[in-house]
C-alpha positions in Angstrom: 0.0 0.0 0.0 1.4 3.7 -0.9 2.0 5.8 2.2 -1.6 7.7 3.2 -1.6 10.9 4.6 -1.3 11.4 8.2 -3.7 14.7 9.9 -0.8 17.0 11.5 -3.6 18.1 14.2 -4.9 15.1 15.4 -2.2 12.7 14.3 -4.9 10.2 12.6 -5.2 9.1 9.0 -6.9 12.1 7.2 -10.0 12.7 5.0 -8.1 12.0 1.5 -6.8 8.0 2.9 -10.6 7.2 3.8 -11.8 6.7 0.2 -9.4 4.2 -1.0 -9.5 2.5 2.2 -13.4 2.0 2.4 -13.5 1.1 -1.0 -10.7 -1.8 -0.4 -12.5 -2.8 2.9 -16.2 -3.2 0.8 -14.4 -4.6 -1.5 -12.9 -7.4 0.6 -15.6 -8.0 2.7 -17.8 -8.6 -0.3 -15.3 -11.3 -2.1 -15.3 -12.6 1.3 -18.8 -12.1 2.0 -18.3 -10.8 5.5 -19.8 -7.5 6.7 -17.7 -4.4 7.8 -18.6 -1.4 9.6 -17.7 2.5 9.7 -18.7 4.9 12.5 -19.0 8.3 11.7 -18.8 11.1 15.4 -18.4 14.6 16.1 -17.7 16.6 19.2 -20.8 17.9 21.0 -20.8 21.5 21.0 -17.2 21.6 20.4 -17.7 25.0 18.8 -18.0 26.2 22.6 -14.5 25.1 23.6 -13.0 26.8 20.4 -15.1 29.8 21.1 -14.5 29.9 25.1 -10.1 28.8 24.9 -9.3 29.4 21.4 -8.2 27.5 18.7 -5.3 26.4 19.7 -7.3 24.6 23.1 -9.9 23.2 20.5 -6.7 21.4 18.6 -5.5 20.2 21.4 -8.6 18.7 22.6 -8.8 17.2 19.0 -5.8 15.3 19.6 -6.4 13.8 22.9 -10.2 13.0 21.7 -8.6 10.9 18.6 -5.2 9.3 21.3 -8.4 8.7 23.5 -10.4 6.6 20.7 -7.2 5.0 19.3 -6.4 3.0 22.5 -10.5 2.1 23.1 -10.9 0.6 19.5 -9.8 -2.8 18.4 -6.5 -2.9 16.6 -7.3 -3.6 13.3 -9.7 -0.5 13.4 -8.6 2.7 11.8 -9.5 6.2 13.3 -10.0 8.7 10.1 -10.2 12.6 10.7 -13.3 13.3 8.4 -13.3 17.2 8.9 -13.5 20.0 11.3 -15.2 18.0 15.0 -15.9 15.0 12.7 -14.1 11.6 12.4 -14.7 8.2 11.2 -13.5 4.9 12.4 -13.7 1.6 9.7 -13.6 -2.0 11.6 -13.2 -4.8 9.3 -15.1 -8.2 9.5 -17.4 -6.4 11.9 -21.4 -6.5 12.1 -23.8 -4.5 13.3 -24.2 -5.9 17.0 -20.1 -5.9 17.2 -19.9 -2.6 16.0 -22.4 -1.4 18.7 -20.6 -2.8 21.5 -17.4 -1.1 20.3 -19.4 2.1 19.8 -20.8 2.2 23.6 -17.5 1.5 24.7 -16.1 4.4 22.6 -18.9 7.2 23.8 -18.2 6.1 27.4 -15.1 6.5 27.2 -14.6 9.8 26.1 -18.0 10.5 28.2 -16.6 9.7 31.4 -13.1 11.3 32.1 -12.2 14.8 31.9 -9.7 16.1 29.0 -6.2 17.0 30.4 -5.5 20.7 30.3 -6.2 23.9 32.4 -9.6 24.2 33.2 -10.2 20.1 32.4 -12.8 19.8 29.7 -15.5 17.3 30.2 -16.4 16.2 26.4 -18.7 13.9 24.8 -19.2 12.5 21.0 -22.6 11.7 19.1 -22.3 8.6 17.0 -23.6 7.0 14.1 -23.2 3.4 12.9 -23.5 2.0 9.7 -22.8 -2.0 8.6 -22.1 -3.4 4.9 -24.1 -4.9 3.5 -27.3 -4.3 5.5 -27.3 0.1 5.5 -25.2 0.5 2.1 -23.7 -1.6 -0.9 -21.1 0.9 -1.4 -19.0 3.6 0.2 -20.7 6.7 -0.4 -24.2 5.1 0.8 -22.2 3.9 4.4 -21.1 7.5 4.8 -24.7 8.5 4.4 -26.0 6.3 6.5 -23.7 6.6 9.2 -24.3 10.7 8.6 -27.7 10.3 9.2 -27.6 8.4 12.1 -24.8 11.0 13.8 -27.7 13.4 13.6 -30.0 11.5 14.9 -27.6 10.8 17.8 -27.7 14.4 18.7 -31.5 14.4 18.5 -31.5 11.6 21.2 -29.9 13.8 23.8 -26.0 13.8 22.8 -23.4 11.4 23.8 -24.6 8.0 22.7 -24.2 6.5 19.6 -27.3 5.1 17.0 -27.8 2.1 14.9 -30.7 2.5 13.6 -33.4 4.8 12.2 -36.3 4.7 14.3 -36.4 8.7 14.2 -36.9 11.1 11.2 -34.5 14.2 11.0 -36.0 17.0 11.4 -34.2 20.5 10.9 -31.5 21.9 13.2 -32.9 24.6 15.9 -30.9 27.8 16.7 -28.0 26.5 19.4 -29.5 28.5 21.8 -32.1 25.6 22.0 -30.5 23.0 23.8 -32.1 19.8 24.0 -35.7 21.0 22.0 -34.4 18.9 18.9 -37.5 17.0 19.6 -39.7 19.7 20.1 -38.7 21.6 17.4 -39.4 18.6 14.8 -42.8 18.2 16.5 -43.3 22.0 15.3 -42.1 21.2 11.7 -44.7 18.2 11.6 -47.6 20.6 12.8 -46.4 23.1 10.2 -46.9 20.3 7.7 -49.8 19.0 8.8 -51.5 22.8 9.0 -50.5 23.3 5.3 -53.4 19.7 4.4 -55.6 20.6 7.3 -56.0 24.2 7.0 -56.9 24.9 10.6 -55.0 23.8 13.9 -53.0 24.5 17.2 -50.0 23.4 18.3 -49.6 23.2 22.9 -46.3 23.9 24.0 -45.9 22.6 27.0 -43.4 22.9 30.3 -43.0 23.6 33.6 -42.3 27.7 34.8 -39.2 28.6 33.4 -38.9 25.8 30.9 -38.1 28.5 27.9 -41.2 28.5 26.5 -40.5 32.3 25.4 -37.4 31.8 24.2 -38.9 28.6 22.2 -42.2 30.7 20.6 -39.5 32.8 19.0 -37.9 30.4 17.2 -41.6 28.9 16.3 -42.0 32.8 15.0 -38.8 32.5 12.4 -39.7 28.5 10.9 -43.4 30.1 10.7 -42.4 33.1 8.4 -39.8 30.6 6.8 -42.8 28.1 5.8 -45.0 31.5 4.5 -47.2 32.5 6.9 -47.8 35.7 8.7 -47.2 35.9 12.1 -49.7 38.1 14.7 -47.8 38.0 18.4 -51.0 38.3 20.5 -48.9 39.8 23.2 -48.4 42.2 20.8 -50.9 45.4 19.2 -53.0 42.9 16.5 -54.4 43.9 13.4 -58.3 44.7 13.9 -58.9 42.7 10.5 -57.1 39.7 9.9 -54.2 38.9 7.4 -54.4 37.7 3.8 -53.2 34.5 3.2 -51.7 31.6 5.9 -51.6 33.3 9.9 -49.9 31.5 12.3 -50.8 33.7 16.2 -48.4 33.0 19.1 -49.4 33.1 22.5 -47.1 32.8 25.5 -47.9 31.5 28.9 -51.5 32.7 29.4 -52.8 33.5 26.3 -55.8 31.3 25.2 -58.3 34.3 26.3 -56.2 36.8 23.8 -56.6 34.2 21.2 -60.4 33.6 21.7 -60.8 37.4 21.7 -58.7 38.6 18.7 -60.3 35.3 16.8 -63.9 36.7 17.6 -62.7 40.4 16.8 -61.6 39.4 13.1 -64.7 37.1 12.6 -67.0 40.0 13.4 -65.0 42.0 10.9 -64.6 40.1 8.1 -64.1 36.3 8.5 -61.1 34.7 9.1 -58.4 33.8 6.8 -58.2 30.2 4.7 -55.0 29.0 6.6 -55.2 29.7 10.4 -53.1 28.3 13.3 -52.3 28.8 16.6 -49.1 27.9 19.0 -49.6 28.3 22.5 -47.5 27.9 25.6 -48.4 26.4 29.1 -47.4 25.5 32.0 -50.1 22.8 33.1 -53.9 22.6 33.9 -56.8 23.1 31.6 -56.5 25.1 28.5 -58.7 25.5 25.6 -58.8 27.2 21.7 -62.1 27.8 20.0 -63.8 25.0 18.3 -62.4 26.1 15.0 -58.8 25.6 15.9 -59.0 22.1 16.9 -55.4 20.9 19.0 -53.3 19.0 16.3 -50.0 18.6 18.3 -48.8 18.9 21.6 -44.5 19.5 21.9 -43.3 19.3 25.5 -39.8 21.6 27.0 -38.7 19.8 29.6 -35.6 20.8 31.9 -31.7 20.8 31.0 -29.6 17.4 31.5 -26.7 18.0 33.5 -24.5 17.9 30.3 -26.3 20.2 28.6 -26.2 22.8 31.8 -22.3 22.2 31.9 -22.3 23.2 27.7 -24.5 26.6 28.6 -22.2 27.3 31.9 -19.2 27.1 29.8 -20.8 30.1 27.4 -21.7 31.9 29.9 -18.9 31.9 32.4 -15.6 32.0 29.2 -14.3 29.0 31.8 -15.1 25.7 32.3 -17.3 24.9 35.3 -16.2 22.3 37.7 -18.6 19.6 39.0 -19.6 20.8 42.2 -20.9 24.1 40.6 -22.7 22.0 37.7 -24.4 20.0 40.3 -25.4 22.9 42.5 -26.7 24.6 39.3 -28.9 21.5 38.7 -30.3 21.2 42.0 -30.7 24.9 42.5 -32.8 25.2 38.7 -34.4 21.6 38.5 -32.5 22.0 35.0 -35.1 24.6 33.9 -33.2 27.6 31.3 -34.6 30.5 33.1 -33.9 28.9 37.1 -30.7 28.4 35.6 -30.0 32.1 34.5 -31.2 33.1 37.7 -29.2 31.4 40.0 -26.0 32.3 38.1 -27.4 35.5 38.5 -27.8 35.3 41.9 -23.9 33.8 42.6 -22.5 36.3 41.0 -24.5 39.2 42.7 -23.4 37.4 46.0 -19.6 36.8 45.2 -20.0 33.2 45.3 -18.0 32.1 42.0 -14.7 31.0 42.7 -11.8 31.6 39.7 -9.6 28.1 39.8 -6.8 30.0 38.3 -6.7 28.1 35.7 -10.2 29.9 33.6 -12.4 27.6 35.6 -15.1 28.2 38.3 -16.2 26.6 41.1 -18.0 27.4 44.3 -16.3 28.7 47.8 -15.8 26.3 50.5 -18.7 27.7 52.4 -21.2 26.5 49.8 -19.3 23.2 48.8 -20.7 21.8 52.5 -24.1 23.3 52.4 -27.0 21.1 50.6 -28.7 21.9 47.6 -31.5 25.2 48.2 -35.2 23.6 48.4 -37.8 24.7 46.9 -40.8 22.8 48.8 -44.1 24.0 47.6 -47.2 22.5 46.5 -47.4 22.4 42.7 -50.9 24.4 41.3 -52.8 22.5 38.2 -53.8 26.6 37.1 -52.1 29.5 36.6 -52.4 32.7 38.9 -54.9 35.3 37.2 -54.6 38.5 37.5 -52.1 39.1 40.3 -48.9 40.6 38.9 -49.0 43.6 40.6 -49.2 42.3 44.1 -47.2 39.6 43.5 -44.4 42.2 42.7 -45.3 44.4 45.6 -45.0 41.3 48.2 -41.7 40.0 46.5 -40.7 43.2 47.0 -41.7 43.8 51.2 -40.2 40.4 51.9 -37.2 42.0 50.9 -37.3 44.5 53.4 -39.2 43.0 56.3 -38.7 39.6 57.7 -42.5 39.4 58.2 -45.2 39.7 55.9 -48.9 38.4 56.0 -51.6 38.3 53.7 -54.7 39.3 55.5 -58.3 38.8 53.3 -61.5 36.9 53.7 -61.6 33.5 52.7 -61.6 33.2 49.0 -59.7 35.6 48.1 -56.7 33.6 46.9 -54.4 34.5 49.8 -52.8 31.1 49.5 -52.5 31.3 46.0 -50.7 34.9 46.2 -48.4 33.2 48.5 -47.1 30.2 46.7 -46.8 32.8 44.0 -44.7 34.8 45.6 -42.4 32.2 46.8 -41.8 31.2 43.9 -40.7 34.8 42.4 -39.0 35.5 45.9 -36.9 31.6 46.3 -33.8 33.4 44.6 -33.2 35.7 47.3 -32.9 32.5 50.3 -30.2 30.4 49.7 -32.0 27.6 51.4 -35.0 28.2 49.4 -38.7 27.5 50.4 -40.9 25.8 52.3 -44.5 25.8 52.5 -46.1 24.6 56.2 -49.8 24.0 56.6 -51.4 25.5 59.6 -55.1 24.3 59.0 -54.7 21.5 61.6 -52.9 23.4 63.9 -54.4 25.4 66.7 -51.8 25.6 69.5 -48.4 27.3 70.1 -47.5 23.2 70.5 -49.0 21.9 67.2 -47.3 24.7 65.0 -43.9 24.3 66.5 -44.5 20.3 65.4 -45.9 21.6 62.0 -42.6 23.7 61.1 -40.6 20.3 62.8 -42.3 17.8 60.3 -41.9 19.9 57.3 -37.9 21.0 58.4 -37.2 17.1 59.2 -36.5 18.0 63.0 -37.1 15.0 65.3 -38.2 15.4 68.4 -35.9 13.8 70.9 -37.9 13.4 74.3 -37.3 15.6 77.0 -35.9 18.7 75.0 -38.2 21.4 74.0 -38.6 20.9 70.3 -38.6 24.4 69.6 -35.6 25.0 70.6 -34.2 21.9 68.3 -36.1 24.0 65.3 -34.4 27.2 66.2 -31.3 25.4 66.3 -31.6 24.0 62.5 -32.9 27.0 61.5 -30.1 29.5 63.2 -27.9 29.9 60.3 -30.4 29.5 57.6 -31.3 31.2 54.9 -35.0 30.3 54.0 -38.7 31.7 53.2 -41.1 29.8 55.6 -44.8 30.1 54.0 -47.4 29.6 56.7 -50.7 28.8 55.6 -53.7 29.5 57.6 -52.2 31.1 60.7 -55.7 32.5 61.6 -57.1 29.9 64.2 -53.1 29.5 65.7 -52.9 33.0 66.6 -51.3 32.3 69.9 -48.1 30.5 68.4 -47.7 34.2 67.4 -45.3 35.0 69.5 -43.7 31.7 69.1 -43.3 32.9 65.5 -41.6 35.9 66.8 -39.2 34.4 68.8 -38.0 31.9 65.9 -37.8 35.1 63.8 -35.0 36.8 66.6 -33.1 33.9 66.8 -32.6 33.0 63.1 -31.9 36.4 60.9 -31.4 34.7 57.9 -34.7 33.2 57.9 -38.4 35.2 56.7 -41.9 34.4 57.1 -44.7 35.0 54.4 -48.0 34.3 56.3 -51.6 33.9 55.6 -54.3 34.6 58.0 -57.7 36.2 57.9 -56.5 38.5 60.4 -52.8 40.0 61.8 -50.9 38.1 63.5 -49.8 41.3 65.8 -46.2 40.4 65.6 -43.2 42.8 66.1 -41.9 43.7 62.8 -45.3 42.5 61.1 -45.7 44.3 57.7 -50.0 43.3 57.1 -50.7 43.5 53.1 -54.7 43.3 52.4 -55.3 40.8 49.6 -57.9 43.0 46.9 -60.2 41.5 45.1 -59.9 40.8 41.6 -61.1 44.2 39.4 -64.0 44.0 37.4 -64.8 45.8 34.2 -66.8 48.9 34.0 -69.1 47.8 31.1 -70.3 52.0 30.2 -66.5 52.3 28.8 -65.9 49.6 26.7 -66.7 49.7 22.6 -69.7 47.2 21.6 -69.2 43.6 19.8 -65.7 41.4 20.3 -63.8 44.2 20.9 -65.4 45.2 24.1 -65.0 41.4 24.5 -61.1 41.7 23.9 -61.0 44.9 26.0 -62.8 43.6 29.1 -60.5 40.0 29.5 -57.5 42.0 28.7 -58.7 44.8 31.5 -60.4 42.8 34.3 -58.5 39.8 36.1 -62.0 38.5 37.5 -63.8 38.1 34.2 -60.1 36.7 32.5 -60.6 34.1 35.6 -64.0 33.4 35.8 -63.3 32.9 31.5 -60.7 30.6 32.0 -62.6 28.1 34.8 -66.0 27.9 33.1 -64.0 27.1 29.7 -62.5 24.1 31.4 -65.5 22.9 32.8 -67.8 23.7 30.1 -66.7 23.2 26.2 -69.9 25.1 25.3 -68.9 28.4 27.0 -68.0 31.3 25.1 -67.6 34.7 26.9 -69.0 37.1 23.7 -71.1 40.5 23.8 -74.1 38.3 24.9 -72.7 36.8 27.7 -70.5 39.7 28.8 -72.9 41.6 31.2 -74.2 38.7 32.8 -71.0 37.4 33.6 -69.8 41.1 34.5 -72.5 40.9 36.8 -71.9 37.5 38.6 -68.5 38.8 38.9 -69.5 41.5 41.0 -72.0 40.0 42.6 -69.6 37.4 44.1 -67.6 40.8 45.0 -64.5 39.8 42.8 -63.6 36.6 45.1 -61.6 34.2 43.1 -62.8 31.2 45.4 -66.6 32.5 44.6 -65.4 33.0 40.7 -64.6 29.8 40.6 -67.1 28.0 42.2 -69.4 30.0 39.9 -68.1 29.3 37.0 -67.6 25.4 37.2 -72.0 25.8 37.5 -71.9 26.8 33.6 -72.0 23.4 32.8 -75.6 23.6 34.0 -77.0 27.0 33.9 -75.9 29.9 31.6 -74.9 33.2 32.6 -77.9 34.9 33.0 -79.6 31.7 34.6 -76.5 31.3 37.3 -77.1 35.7 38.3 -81.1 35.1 39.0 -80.3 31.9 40.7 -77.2 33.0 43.0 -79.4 35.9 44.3 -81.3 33.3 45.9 -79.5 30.5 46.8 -76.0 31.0 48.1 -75.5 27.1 48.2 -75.3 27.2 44.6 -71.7 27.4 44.6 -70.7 24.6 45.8 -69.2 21.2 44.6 -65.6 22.5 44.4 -62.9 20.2 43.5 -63.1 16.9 45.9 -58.9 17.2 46.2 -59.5 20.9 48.0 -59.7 21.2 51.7 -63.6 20.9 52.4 -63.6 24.6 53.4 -62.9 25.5 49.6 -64.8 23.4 48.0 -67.8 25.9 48.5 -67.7 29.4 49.3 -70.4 28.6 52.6 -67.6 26.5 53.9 -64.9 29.5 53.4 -66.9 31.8 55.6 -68.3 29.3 57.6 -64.5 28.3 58.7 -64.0 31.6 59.8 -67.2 32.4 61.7 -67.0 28.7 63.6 -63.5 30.5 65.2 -65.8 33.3 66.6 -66.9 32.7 70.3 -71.2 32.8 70.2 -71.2 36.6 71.4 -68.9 37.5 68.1 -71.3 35.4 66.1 -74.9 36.7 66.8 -73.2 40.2 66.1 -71.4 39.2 62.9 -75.5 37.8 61.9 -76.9 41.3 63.2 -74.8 43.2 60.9 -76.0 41.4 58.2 -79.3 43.0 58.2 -78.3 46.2 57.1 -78.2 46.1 53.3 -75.5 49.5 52.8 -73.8 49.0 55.9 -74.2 50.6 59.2 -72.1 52.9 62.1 -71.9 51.0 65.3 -74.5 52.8 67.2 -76.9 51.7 64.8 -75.9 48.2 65.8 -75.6 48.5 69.0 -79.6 49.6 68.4 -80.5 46.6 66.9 -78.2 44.0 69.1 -80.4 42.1 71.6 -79.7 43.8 74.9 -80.6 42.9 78.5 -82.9 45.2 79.9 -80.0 46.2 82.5 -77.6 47.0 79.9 -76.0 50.4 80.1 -76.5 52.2 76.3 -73.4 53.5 76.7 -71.8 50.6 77.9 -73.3 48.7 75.1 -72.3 50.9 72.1 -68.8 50.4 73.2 -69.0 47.0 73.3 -70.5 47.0 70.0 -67.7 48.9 68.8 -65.0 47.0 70.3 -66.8 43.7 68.6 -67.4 45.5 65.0 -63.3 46.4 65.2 -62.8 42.3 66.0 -64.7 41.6 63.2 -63.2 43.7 61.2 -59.8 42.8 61.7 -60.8 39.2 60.9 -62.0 40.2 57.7 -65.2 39.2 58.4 -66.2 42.9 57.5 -64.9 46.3 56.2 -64.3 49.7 57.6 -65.0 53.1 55.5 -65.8 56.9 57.6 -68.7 58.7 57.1 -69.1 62.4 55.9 -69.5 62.9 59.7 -66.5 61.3 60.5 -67.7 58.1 62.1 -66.8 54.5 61.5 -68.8 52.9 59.0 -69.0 49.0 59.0 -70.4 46.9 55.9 -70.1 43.3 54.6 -69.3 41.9 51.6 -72.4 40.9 49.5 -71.3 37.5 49.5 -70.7 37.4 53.1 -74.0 39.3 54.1 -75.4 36.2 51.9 -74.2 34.1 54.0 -75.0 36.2 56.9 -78.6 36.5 56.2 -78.6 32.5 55.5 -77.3 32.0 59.1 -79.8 34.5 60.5 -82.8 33.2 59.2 -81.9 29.9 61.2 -82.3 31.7 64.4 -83.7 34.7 65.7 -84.6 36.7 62.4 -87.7 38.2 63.8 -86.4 39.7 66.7 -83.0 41.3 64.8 -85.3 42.6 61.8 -88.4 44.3 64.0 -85.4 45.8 66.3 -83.7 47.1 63.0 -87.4 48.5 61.6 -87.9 50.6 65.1 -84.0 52.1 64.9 -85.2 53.7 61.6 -88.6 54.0 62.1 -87.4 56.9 64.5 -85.8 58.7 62.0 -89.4 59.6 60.1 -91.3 60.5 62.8 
């Protein structure tokens, strides 16, 4: 044989000798009908390591990769240099199962040990396999073959090697996409599919922070690429709708944009011939109209630890070391943007460590310390219409230590909070943890709550509170409380945990404050409501009103899910408007309401709600019986009201604008010894008590004097409870107060 030429970089047999040689191998193996078999591999994201050390790194790395495979293959093997990252190695009187154990044994092997050097480079090859006779007759078809199979490799999640061709190829994504090969060629098949079927939706799902924002773009630039125009509904949309194919993208949230602008463009001029739809979520219920019927669902699910090492190494210029890759994982659950946040949040804190040698790792105080926690219960529905007070609480906890959400039952305190611990985990090193207080009513029972949920076990004779104190002492953590309202007295219990550990905050929820030092209270609002006399008639006032008014987007988005049928349009927009309100903007009520539109429309649910407050009820059976109807909300917090408390929370339900107290204190049933005086500032003192429970609210008259008033659906539920007991007496007491104002 004449000499071949050698590669100067990598020392192997280059490109020009692989011709001659594959054809003499075929060749061979076909007089002696015996099969042979050629790999072809590439470097994953090698382009990073040329673009993060140089060049003269990225040769370097070159030459151990091909040392590396030399010594792992079989000595009559041959390693070629293909081109650029790529190689090809031909073993002789080898079939396919032989060459696959060879292959494994190849990927593992430069999987599995880091790459001499300063930072080390942890590396890994995709691989395809091809065998004579079975995938080609000749050369050029082996190549192709093992080509083919190389990319599908990469499709498979990088750093394996495939024999076969279970999976089509589908076009290469932007390399800012890691790991949505699969998602991406889901995308191209809906694209193709739309073209036959004309009409259609594509789901893109993932968890929070999965890049679903980052993915619609790159859905945005293969949409224009296949013809169509694309209308962001995020965006200011066109009040008529495109000629020819439309493709509208919708981020997280977006369905009720997509019903409205479709409704706007039907009412004002039809909709155009080709129509699709891709939409993000994150879980739970969604739903398109009718006429976009769901043809494909892709799914974005978190970052493998390899690829997180890849994306660290671009971001950081270095090469990360393992102990920061796995904190990285841990900290993000592999998800893109938990990812960009905690690297955010290192450097902001000082907490990347230069090896000297261009690499990173963590300081020794945070090598020790386990992996931040992020313990909260996972919600089936997005949060509606709370963006602003989610921001503002995000941004008290970062001032105050204490914070509690105060409102009435049903109005989505807990909710807000796991919201907001979300947002706020970032800013704890030790993360979150969520601990339910609905069981506990004692300064006893909540210390053994937070215990359970902090894995402190109680060792007999040693106050266990003190053994929580002690984990908690030089931790940085968000405790959510849940339902602190009936466990009031473990306030100060609270307080003291507080002193003891400064790294550590509380959110709470509670119907009322906990009257803690340090306590910053934030009332929970109600969910805004539209103001019908401003908006323009037909869809637009349709469009206007979801976009404007988080209780009609919410009360929307529940009755869709539990009714197919429902459509909010300028028929059913009042009515609904007007439950809404009715139910005083509560999201529990909302809800409630809207899952009865499977049996009574709109207008049918308002007349019947203004008689029966028991028609919201059957809530989801997995909710804690006090949600699953909005009687049982208020009825948990009037059962922690002691019987006095409770005949004057049903007295003030018989005035229908709400009342000062000393027309309560007229209308209370009084002993004939009773002191007026004595009474009205009893009255007052009980009207403040209820007040601060949320039971009621608090405005001042003209005059100056305090002016109590309930909730409408709370005076519902009021009335209900007085009309069990002694209505007549409260309502001819409450005729002869203002029957003295006419004579």
């Amino acid at each position: 044989m004449n000499e071949m030429p050698f590669d100067v970089v990598t020392g192997t047999w280059s490109r020009a000798a692989l011709q001659p040689r594959l054809v003499q191998e075929i060749a061979r193996a076909r007089q002696a009908t015996r099969p042979c078999s050629v790999f072809l591999f590439d470097v994953d994201f090698f382009k990073t390591v040329n673009d993060v050390y140089g060049h003269q790194r990225g040769d370097a790395a070159l030459r151990q990769i091909a040392d590396r495979v030399t010594a792992t293959i079989r000595a009559e093997d041959t390693l070629f240099r293909f081109g650029g990252d790529e190689f090809v190695v031909l073993l002789p009187d080898t079939d396919a199962h032989g060459a696959v154990q060879v292959a494994l044994r190849l990927t593992e092997e430069v999987r599995t040990r880091p790459f001499a050097g300063q930072p080390p480079l942890h590396l890994s090859v995709s691989l395809g396999v091809a065998t004579y006779p079975r995938d080609g007759a000749d050369e050029a078809a082996l190549l192709r073959v093992a080509d083919r199979r190389n990319y599908l490799a990469k499709h498979r999640g990088r750093g394996g090697a495939v024999a076969d061709d279970a999976e089509t190829a589908a076009a290469v994504g932007s390399s800012r996409l890691w790991e949505r090969d699969t998602a991406l060629a889901g995308t191209h098949h809906f694209l193709t599919r739309l073209d036959a079927l004309r009409r259609g939706a594509l789901r893109v799902t993932g968890p929070p922070g999965a890049g679903h924002t980052r993915f619609l773009q790159e859905v945005h630039r293969l949409a224009v690429l296949r013809g169509f125009t694309v209308v962001p509904v995020a965006g200011a949309a066109p009040l008529v709708a495109p000629d020819g194919p439309t493709m509208l993208i919708a981020d997280v949230d977006g369905t009720a944009a997509v019903t409205a602008m479709l409704a706007s463009w039907e009412s004002a001029g039809g909709l155009p011939d080709v129509l699709g739809a891709v939409y993000a979520t994150t879980g739970g219920t969604t739903a398109l109209p009718a006429d976009l019927p769901e043809l494909d669902t892709v799914d974005l699910p978190p970052w493998s630890p390899a690829t997180q090492r890849i994306w660290l190494r671009s971001e950081l210029l270095g090469e990360p070391s393992d102990h920061l890759v796995d904190w990285i994982a841990r900290q993000s659950g592999g998800l893109p943007a938990a990812s960009a946040r905690e690297l955010a949040r290192l450097r902001q804190r000082n907490s990347l460590v230069g090896d000297g040698a261009g690499g990173w790792t963590l300081p020794p105080e945070l090598l020790g310390r386990p992996g931040r926690q992020i313990r909260l219960p996972a919600s089936l529905n997005a949060l509606v219409g709370r963006a602003d007070e989610q921001a503002r609480v995000v941004d008290l906890l970062r001032g105050c230590r204490l914070v509690t959400l105060v409102g009435p039952g049903g109005i989505g305190k807990t909710r807000l909070s796991l919201a907001v611990a979300a947002a706020a985990a970032d800013h704890f090193d030790d993360g979150t943890v969520f601990v339910a207080m609905a069981d506990s009513t004692t300064a006893d029972e909540v210390v053994r709550a937070l215990a359970t949920v902090l894995d402190v076990e109680e060792v007999p004779g040693q106050p266990l509170l003190e053994d929580v104190i002690e984990q908690l002492a030089d931790a940085s953590l968000l405790l959510v409380l849940d339902n602190m309202e009936q466990a009031l007295d473990a306030a100060p219990v609270l307080g003291q945990l507080l002193s003891a550990a400064p790294g550590v905050a509380a959110l709470a929820t509670s119907r009322e404050a906990l009257a803690v030092y340090g306590e910053h209270v934030y009332r929970v609002p109600p969910l805004s409501l539209p103001d019908l006399d401003t908006l323009p008639a037909g869809a637009d006032g349709v469009a206007m009103a979801l976009a404007g008014s988080p209780a009609l987007a919410l009360f929307d988005q529940r009755a869709r899910a539990a009714s197919q049928d429902f459509r909010l349009d300028s028929e059913t927009l009042a009515p609904v408007v007007a439950l809404c309100r009715r139910l005083d903007g509560l999201p529990l009520a909302i809800e409630l309401a809207a899952a009865r539109t499977v049996a009574l429309d709109p207008s049918r649910l308002l007349e019947h709600l203004g008689r029966h407050l028991e028609s919201l009820g059957g809530g989801p059976r997995d909710r804690p019986e006090r949600q699953q109807t909005l009687r049982g909300a208020i009825d948990w917090s009037v059962a922690l009201l002691d019987a006095d408390a409770q005949r004057l929370f049903e007295t003030v339900g018989v005035f229908t604008g709400g009342a000062t107290p000393t027309a309560v204190a007229a209308v209370v049933e009084a002993n004939a010894a009773d002191d007026r005086a004595v009474r009205e500032k009893t009255v007052a003192r009980g009207l403040e008590s209820l007040a601060a429970k949320s039971l009621i609210t608090v405005d001042t008259d003209p005059d100056g004097e305090p002016r109590y008033r309930m909730l409408e659906t709370i005076r519902a539920y009021a009335v209900a409870r007085l009309a069990e007991g002694d209505q007549v007496g409260v309502r001819d007491r409450h005729r002869d107060h203002f029957a003295r104002f006419t004579d």
